[in-house]
N, CA, C and O atoms as CSV, one atom per row, in Angstrom:
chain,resi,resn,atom,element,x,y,z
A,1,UNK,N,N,5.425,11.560,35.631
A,1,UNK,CA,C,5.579,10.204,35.127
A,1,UNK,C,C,6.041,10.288,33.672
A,1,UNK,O,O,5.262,10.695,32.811
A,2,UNK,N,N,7.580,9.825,33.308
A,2,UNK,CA,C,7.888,9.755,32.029
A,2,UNK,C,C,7.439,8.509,31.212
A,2,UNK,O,O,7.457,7.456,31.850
A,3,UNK,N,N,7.005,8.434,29.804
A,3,UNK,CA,C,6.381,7.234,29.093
A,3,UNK,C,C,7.157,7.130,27.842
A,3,UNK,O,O,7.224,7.844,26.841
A,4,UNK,N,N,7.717,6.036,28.194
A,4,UNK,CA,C,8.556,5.848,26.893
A,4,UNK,C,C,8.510,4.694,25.771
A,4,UNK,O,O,8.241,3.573,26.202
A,5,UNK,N,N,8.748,4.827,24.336
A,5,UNK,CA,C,8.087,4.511,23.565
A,5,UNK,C,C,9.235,3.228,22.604
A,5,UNK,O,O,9.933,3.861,21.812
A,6,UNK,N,N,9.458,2.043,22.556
A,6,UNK,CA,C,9.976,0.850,22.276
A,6,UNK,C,C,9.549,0.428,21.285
A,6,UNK,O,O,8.412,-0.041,21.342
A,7,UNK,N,N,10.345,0.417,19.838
A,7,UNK,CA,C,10.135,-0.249,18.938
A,7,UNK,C,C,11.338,-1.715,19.005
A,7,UNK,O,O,12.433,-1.619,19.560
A,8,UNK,N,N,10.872,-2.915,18.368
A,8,UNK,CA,C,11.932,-4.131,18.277
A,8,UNK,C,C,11.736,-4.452,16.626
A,8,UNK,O,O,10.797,-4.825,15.923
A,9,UNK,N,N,13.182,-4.090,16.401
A,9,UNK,CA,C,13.484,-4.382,14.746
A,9,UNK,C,C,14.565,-5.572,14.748
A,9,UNK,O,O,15.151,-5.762,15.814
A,10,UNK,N,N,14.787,-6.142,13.985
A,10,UNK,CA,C,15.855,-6.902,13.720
A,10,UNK,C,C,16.797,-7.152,12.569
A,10,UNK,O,O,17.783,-7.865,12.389
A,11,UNK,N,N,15.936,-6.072,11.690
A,11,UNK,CA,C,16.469,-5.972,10.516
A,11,UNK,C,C,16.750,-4.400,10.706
A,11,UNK,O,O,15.856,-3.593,10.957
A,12,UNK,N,N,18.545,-3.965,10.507
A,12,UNK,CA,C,19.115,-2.786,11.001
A,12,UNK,C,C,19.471,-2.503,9.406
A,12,UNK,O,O,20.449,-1.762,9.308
A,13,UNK,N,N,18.874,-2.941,8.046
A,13,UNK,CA,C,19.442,-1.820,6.924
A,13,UNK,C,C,18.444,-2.436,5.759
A,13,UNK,O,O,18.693,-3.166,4.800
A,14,UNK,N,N,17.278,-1.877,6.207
A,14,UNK,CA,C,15.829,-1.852,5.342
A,14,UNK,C,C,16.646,-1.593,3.842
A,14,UNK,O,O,17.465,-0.687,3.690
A,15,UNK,N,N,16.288,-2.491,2.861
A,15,UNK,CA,C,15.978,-1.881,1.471
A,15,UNK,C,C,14.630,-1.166,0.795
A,15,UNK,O,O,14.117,-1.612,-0.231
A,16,UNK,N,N,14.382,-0.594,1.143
A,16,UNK,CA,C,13.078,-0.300,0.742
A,16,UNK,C,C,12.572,-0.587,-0.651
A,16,UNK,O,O,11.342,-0.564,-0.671
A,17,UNK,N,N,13.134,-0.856,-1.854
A,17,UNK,CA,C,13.151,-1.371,-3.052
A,17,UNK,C,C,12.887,-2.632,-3.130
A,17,UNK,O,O,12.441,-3.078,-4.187
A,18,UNK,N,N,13.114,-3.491,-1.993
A,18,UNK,CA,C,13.231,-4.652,-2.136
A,18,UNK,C,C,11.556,-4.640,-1.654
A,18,UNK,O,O,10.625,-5.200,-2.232
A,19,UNK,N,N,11.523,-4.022,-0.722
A,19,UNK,CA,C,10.463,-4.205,0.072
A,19,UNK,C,C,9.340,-3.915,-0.760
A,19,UNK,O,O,8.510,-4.820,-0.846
A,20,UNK,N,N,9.145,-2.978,-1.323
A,20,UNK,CA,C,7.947,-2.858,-2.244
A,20,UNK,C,C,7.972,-3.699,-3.383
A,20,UNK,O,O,6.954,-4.059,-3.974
A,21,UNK,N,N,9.378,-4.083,-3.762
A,21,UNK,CA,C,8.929,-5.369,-4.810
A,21,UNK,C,C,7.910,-6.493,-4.408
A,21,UNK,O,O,7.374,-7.183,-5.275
A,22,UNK,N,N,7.654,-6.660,-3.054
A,22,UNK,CA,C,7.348,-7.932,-2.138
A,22,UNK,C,C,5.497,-7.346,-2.532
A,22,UNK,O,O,4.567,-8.092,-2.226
A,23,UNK,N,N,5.149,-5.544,-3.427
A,23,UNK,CA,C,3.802,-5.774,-3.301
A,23,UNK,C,C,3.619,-5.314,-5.275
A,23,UNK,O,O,2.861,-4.436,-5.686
A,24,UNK,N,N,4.307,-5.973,-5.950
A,24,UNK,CA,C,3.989,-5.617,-6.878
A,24,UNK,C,C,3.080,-6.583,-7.208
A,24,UNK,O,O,3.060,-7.721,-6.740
A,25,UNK,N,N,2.250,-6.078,-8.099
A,25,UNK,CA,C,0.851,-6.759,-8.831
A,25,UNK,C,C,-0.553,-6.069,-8.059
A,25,UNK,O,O,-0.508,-5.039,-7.386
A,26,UNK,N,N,-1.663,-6.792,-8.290
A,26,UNK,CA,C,-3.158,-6.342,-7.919
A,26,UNK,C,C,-3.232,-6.816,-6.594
A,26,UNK,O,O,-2.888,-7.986,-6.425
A,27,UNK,N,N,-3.591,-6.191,-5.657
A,27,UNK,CA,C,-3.769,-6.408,-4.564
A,27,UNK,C,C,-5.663,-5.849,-4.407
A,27,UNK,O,O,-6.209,-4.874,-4.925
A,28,UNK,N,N,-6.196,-6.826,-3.578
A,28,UNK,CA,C,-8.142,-6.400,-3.650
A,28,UNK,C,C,-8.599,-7.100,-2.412
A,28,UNK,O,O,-8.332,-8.238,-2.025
A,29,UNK,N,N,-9.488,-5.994,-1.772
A,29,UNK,CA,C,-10.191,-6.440,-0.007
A,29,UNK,C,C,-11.734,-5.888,-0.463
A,29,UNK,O,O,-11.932,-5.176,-1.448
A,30,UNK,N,N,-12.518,-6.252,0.235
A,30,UNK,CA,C,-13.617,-6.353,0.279
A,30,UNK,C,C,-14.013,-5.754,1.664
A,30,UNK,O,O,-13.583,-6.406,2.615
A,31,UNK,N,N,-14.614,-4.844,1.917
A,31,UNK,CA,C,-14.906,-4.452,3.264
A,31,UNK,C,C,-16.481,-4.872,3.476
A,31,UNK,O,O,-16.928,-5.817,2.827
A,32,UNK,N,N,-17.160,-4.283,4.228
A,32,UNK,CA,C,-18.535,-4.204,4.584
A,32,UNK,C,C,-19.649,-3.418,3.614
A,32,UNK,O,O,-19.272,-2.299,3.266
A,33,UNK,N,N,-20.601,-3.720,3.259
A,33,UNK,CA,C,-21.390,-2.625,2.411
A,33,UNK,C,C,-21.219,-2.635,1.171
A,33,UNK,O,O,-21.467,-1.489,0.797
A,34,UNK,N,N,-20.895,-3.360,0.171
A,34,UNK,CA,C,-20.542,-3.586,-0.478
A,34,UNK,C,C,-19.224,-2.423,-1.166
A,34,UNK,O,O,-19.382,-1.889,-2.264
A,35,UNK,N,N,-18.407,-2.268,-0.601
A,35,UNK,CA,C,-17.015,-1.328,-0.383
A,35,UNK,C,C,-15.727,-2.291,-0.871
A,35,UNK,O,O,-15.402,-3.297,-0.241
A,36,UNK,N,N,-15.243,-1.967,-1.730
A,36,UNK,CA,C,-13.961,-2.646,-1.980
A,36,UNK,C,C,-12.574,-1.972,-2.214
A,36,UNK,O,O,-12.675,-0.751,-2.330
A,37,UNK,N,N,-11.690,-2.312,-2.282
A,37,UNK,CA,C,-9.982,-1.776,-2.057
A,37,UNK,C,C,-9.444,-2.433,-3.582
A,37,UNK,O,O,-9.663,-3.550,-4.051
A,38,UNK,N,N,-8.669,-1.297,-4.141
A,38,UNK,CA,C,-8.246,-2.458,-4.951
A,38,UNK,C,C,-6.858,-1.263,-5.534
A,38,UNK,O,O,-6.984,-0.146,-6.034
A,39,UNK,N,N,-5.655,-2.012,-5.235
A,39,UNK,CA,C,-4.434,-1.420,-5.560
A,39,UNK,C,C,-3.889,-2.630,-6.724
A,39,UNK,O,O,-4.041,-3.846,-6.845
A,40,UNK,N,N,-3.111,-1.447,-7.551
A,40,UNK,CA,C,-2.112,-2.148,-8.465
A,40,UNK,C,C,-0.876,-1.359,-8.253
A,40,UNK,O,O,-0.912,-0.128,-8.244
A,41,UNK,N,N,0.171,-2.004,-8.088
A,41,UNK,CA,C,1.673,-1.570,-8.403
A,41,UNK,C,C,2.153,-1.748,-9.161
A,41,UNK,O,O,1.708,-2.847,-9.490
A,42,UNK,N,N,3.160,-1.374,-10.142
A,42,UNK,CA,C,3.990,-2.068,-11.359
A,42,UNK,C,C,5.823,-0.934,-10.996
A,42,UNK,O,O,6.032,0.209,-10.589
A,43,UNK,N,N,6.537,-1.853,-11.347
A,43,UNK,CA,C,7.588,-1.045,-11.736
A,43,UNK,C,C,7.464,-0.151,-12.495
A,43,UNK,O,O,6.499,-0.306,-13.243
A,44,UNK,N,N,8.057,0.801,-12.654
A,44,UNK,CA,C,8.406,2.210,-13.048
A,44,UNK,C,C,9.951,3.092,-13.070
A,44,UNK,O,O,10.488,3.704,-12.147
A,45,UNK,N,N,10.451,2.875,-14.620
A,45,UNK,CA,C,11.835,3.290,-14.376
A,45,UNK,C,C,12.656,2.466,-13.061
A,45,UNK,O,O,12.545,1.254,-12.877
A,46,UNK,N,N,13.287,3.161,-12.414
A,46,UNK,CA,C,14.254,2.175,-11.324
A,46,UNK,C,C,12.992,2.753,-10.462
A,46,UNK,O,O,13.537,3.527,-9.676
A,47,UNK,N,N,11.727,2.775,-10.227
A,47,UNK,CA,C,11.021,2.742,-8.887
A,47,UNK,C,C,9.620,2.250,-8.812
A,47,UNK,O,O,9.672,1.041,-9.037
A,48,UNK,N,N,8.471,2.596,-8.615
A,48,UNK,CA,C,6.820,1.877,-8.362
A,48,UNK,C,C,6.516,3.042,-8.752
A,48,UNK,O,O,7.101,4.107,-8.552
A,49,UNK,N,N,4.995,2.677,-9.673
A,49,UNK,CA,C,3.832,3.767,-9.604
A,49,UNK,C,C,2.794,2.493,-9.301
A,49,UNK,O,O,2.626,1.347,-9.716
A,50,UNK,N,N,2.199,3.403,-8.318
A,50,UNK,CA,C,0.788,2.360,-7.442
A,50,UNK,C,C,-0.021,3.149,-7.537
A,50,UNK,O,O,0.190,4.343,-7.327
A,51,UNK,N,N,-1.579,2.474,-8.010
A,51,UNK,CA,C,-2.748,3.330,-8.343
A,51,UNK,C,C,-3.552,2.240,-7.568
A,51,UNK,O,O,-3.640,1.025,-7.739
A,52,UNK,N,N,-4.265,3.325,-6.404
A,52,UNK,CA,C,-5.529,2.370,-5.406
A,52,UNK,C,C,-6.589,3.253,-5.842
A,52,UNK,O,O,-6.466,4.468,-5.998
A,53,UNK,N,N,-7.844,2.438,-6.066
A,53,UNK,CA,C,-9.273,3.452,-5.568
A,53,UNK,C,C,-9.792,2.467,-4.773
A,53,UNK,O,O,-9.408,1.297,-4.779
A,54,UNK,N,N,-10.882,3.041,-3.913
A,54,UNK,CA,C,-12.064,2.463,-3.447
A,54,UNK,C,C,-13.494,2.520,-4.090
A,54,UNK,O,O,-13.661,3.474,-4.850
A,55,UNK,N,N,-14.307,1.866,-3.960
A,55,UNK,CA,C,-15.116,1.650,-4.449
A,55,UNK,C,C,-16.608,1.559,-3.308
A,55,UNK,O,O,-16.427,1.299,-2.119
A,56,UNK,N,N,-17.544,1.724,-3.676
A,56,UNK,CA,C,-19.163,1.541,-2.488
A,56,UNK,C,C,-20.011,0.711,-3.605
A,56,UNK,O,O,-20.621,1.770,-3.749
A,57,UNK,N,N,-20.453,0.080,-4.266
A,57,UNK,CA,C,-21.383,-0.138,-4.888
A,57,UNK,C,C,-21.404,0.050,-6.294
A,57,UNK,O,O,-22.435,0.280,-6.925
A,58,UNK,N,N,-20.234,-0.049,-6.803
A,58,UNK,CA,C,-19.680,-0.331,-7.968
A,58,UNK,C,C,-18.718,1.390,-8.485
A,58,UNK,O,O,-17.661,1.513,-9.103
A,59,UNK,N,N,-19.532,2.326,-7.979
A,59,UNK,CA,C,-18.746,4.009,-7.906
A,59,UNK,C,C,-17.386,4.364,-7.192
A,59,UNK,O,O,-17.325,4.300,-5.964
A,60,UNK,N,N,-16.424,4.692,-7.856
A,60,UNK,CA,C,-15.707,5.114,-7.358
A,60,UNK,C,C,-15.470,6.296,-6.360
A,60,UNK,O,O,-15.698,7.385,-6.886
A,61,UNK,N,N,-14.981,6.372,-4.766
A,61,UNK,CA,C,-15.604,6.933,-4.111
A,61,UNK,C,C,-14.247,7.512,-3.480
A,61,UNK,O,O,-14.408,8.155,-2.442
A,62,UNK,N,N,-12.815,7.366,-3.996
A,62,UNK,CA,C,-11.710,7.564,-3.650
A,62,UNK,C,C,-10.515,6.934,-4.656
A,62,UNK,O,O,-10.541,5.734,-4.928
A,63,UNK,N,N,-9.479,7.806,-5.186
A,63,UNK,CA,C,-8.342,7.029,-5.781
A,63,UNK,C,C,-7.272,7.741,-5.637
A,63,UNK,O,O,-7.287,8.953,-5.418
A,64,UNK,N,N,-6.261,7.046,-5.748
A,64,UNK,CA,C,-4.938,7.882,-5.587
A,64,UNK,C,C,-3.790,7.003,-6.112
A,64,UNK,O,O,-3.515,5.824,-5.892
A,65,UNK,N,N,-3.030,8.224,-7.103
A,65,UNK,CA,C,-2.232,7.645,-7.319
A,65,UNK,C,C,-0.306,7.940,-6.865
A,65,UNK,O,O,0.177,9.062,-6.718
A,66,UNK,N,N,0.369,6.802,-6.746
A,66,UNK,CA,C,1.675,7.544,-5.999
A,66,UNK,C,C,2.968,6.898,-6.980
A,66,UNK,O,O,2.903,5.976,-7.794
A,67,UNK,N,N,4.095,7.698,-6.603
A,67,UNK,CA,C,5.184,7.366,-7.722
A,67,UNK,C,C,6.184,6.898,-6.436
A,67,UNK,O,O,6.399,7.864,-5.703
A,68,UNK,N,N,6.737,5.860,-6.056
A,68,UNK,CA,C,7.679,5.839,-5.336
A,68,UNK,C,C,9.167,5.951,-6.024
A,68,UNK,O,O,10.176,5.934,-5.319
């Protein structure tokens, strides 16, 4: 039995520049347990640097930062 795998796009020439402009600023979620998310993006030269940590109870318990 072959299983084959279907994606539906409609947009055939992604900008990806554009697309991450669509998450610049503070972005923040709240999970369960007192656990929270909290990303910032900003431009950077012609690209993004985005810095997320997580958080449990006010400690930072994960962060990362990325340069697109």
């Amino acid at each position: 039995m072959k299983h084959k795998a279907f994606t539906e796009s409609t947009e055939t020439n992604l900008d990806q520049g554009e697309l991450m402009k669509k998450f610049l600023g503070t972005w923040e979620g709240e999970f369960e347990n007192s656990t929270f998310f909290k990303n910032e993006t900003k431009q950077f030269a012609k690209g993004f640097i985005s810095n997320s940590q997580v958080t449990i109870g006010g400690k930072i318990v994960d962060s990362i930062a990325q340069i697109f």
